[in-house]
N, C-alpha and C positions, 0 to 999 in steps of 0.2 A: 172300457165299456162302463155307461154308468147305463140309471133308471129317471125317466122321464117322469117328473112328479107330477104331470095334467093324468099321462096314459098309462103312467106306468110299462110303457115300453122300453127297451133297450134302447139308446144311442150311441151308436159306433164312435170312438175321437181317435182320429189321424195320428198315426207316431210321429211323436217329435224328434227328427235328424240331430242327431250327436256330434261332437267332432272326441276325437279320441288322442288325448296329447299326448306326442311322444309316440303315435303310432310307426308303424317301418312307414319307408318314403314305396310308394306307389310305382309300380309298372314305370309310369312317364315321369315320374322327378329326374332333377337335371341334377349329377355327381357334380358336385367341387371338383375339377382336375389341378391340381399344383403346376404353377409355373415351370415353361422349360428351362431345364439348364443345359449349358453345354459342358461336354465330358471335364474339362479343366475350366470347369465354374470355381469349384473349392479351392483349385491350385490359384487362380489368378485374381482370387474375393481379396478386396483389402480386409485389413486385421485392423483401424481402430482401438487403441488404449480407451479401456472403459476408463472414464472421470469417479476421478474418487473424493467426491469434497472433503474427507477427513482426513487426508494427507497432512505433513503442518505446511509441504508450499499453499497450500489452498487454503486453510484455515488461515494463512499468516494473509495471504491475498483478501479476506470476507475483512480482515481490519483495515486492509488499503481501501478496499471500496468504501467501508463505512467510513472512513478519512476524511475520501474525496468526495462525498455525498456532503459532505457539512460544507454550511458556508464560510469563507474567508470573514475576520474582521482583523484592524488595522494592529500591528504588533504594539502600537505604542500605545493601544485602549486593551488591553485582554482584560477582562473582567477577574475581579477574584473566583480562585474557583479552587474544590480539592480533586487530587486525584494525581494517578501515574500512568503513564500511555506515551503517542507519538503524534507526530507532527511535521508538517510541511511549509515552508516560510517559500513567499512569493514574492520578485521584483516587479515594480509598476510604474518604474520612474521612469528620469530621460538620460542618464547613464549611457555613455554610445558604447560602451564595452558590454552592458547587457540589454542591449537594443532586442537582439533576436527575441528575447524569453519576457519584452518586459509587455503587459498583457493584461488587462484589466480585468479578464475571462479567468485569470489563476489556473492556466492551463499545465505550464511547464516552472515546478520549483528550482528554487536557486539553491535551496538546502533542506533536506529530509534529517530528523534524528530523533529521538527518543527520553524519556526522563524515566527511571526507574525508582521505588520507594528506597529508603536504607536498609541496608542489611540483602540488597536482593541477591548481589553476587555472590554470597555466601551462606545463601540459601537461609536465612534468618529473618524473611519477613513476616511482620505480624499485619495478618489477615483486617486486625480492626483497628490500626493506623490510621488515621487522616491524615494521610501524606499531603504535602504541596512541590513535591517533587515535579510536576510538569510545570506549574507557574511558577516557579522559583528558575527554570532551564530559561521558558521565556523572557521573563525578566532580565536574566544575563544577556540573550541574547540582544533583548533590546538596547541594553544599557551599550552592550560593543558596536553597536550598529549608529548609536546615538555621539560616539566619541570621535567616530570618525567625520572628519572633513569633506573628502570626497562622497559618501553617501547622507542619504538624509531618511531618515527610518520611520517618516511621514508616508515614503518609497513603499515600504513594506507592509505585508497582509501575511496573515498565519492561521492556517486550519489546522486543528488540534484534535484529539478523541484520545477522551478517559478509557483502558481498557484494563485486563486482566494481566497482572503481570508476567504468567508466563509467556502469553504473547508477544509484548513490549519488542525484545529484541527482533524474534523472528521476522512480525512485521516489517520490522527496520532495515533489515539485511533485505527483505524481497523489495522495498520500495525504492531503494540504492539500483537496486538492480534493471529497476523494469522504467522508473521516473530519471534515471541517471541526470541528478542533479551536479549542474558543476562545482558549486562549493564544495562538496560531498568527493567530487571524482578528481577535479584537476588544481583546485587550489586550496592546499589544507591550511588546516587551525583557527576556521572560525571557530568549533565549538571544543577551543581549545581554555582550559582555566587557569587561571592564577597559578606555576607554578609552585610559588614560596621563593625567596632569596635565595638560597642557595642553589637552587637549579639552575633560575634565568642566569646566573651566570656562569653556567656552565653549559645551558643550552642553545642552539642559535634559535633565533625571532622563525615563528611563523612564520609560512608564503602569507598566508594572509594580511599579516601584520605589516609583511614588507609593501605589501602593494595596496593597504588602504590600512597605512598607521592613524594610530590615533589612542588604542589601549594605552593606560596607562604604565601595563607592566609589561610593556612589549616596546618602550620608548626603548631609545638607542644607550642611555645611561643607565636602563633598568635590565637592558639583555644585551650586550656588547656583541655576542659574536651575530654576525650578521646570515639570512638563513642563505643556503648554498643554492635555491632558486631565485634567480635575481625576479624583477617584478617584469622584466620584459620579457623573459622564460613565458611568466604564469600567463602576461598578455597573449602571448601565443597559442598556450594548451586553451586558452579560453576560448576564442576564437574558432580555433578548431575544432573543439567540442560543440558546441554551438551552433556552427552551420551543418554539424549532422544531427545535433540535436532538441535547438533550440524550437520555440514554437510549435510543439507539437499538445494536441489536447488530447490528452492519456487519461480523462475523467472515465471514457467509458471503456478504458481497458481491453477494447476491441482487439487488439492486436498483442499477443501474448506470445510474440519470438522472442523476448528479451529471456522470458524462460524457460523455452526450449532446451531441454534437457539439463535443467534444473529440479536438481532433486532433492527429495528428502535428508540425501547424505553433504549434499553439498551445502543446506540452509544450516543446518548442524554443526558444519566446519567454519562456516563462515562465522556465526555467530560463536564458538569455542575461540577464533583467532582471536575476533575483536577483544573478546575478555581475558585475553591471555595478552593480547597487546597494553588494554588498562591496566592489567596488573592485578 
């Protein structure tokens, strides 16, 4: 009620309609009713493994991806660079033995591996090193690629990624696994090094060496005994490997049966083997 300043009369003013939050719901509000189930809903619900990105297979996987997110450039231009981490070497040649995988998309590698600083296996790395431990790896591998006859290392391209080292291996061991490179799987010793004198002759030649000689310290006067895969063997495992698993573009990782029931305990053994196999 107010007062009218001509008459000085009252003037009635109309209540103003409130609303009241949070008030109870009314006579006619409509209850949410929950979906029906049926009696053996719970027995017959699948159960989905919750995702746990800080496993180390997943952690070791976010360094595959950020691998294969970089682009390739030609092994035989890598830029100077520091750092320790891993890497994926690609064929693109006309090789009819690696026809299947050779692909100018760098879809499917020929060889996955890794470069660790000094002192890593013995737990004695110093944090503020400027290692060149990854270019130093590619480097060799250029140079063995570059010796031989049958390949020409114009052929190859290499995606690389600087990371943290205790990653290095992990990633290594999941990329083996899931990229199943055949250098890697069916014909060893490319990233195999210089034993020293006294071994080569004591040890046989690489598969690799036998079936695209050209190392110097893998000639037949520098390592006599000859290795016990002959090169028509490795032709084979190649081959073989190949038409299951050449050509495939695993960039996007869609497809992750390769780690089906790959686990935590199993990246751990693998990676303890390797290092117990280097010594």
């Amino acid at each position: 009620m107010v007062v009218n300043q001509q008459d000085e009369s009252p003037v009635a003013i109309p209540p103003v309609a409130t609303t009241v939050v949070g008030a109870a719901k009314g006579k006619g509000a409509t209850r949410r009713r929950k979906p029906p189930r049926s009696k053996n809903w719970f027995a017959n619900a699948e159960r989905p493994e919750s995702y746990d990105p800080l496993t180390l297979v997943n952690l070791a996987r976010s360094v595959e991806l950020a691998l294969l997110a970089g682009d390739p450039v030609p092994l035989a231009a890598v830029p100077p660079f520091l750092g320790a981490g891993v890497y994926a070497i690609y064929y693109t040649g006309p090789h009819d033995l690696y026809a299947p995988i050779s692909d100018d998309g760098c879809h499917t590698p020929i060889y996955v591996g890794k470069a660790v600083p000094a002192g890593a296996r013995k737990g004695t790395v110093d944090g503020r090193n400027q290692t060149v431990a990854l270019w130093d790896r590619l480097e060799e591998h250029r140079e063995s690629i570059a010796a031989v006859d049958s390949l020409n290392v114009s052929d190859f391209v290499v995606r690389y990624l600087v990371t943290v080292e205790i990653f290095i291996a992990l990633a290594e061991r999941v990329m083996i696994r899931q990229l199943r490179p055949v250098w890697n799987l069916q014909l060893d010793g490319f990233g195999n090094h210089d034993p020293g004198k006294n071994r080569r002759l004591a040890q046989q030649r690489p598969a690799w060496d036998e079936l695209h000689p050209g190392r110097w310290w893998s000639e037949h006067e520098m390592m006599p005994t000859p290795c016990a895969i002959r090169p028509e063997t490795s032709i084979k495992r190649i081959r073989t490997h190949l038409a299951a698993h050449g050509n495939q573009d695993l960039r996007a990782l869609a497809d992750a049966n390769a780690l089906k029931g790959y686990g935590q305990g199993d990246l751990l053994r693998d990676v303890h083997d390797e290092e117990e196999t280097m010594g």
